[in-house]
C-alpha positions, 0 to 999 in steps of 0.5 A: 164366416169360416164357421158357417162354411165348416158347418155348411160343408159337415151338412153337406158332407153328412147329407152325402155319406147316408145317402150314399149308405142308403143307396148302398143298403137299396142296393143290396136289398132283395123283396121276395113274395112267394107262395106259403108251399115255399117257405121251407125251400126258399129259407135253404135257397135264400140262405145259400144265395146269400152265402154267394152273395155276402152283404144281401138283405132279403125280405120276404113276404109268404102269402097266398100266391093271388094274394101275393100278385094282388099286392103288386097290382092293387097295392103297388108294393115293391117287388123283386121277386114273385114265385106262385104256386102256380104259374098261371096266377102269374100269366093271368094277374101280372103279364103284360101290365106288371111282369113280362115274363114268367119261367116254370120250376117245379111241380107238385101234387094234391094229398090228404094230410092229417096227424095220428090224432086225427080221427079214423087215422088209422081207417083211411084210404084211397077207397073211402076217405071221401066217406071219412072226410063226410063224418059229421064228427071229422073236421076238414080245412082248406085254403081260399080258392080266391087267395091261394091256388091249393084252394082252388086246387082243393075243389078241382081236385074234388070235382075230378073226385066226381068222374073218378068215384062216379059221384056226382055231388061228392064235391059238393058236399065235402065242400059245402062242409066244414066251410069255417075252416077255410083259410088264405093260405094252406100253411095257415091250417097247419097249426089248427091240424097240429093243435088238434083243431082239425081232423084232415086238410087238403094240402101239397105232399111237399109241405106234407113231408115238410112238416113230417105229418101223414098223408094220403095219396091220391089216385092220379086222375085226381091229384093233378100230378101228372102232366099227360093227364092235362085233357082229363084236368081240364074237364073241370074247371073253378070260377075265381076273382079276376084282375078287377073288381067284380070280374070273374075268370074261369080256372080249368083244371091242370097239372101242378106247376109253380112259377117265378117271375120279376115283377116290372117295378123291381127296385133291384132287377139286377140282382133279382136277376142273379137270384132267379139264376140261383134258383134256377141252378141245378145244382143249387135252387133245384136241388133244394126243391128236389130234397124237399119233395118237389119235382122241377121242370127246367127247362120248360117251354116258355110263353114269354121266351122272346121278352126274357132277360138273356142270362135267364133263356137257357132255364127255358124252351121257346114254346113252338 
């Protein structure tokens, strides 16, 4: 009988320690979806929080940023953290069934990427790389429009083309080409533009500089960077898949700005909420985005300012 009992209590004693050890290792646990612009920043970001916070496991998952959005509303993944490329794929697929708020961090801008074996490197410009990119012997990627923002970008940002150049079928035709080349996500077409797969790809400046490969600047009006130029951004505009199946909504055009939320089932809001601060600190997550080419916009009106947790208000303006 004393045996049975030393038995039961080992069992019970066992049972215990690994659900306390699972507990533990829950509790230290950070799931972290952002965009593919991202990853270079984030693995400094993720590395320096980490050396605050001794003992944290982070899991990251880089996609598309709709693509990451639908994970948490279709597929009902565990989220801690989402950080989109564009802060509107958070207010239009995430607020108010699967996030409550959402805070804006940095910006960015559209260019032209390519390498020195890209053809007619050497002969582009702001003037005629429309005309470059038109060459039946140039091969030119992009992303998804429906999975990540940079595509969508893409064809805002050729559309603007059209004002811009006077030429009002230049976006029709630059997207109509090449279209086997689209990707989900922008990053994706970084290894077919360095493997000489493809000639010139619609990409950040960031993940441009990132990856030290040339790229072509382009004029304001055109490269969605300028936040005073918000009214000429939204003279265009892109139709996108919507929250549900079959729905359609209409993208307008607008100056780059990316986001971060906490998604409502987050398993560890706690310390997602100390992440979030990390990233947020001058100091700390935006000077990481500024050395790696992106401008940050903290604080920035908020459309959400009353539902935000109170140790993340000071990272925002409440929008008048």
């Amino acid at each position: 009988m004393k045996t049975i009992n030393r038995y039961l209590l080992f069992t019970a004693f066992t049972a215990l320690l690994f659900a306390s050890l699972n507990y533990a290792q829950k509790n230290n646990q950070l799931v972290i979806f952002h965009a593919g612009s991202l990853t270079v920043p984030f693995e400094k970001i993720i590395d320096g929080f980490k050396k605050e916070n001794p003992g944290v496991e982070v899991i990251k998952e880089i996609a598309g940023s709709r693509e990451c959005a639908r994970k948490i509303t279709e597929l009902k993944k565990p989220c801690d953290i989402m950080a989109s490329a564009d802060y509107l794929v958070i207010d239009q697929l995430l607020i108010p069934d699967f996030a409550d708020w959402n805070l804006k961090f940095a910006t960015n801008e559209m260019t032209i990427v390519y390498t020195d074996k890209s053809r007619r490197a050497k002969e582009i410009n702001q003037k005629n790389w429309f005309e470059i990119l038109l060459d039946r012997k140039v091969r030119i990627g992009r992303a998804d429009p429906n999975a990540d923002p940079c595509g969508y970008r893409t064809v805002l940002t050729m559309k603007l083309a059209d004002i811009f150049y006077n030429q009002n079928d230049l976006s029709e035709r630059v997207l109509s080409k090449d279209k086997e080349y689209i990707r989900p996500k922008e990053v994706d077409l970084l290894a077919l533009l360095e493997a000489g797969e493809l000639d010139y790809i619609f990409l950040y400046r960031s993940v441009a500089e990132q990856h030290k490969l040339k790229y072509l600047t382009l004029p304001d009006k055109i490269n969605l960077k300028k936040a005073e130029l918000e009214d000429l951004y939204k003279t265009v505009s892109v139709e996108l898949n919507g929250k549900k199946p079959g729905e359609k909504i209409n993208q307008l055009g607008g100056s780059m700005v990316y986001g971060v939320t906490i998604p409502k089932n987050s398993p560890n809001p706690e310390l997602a909420k100390k992440f979030v601060t990390y990233l947020l600190e001058k100091n700390k997550g935006l000077k990481v985005m500024r050395d790696e080419g992106q401008p940050t916009v903290v604080p920035s009106e908020c459309n959400n300012y009353d539902k935000l947790p109170a140790e993340l208000k000071k990272y925002a303006l409440k929008k008048k």
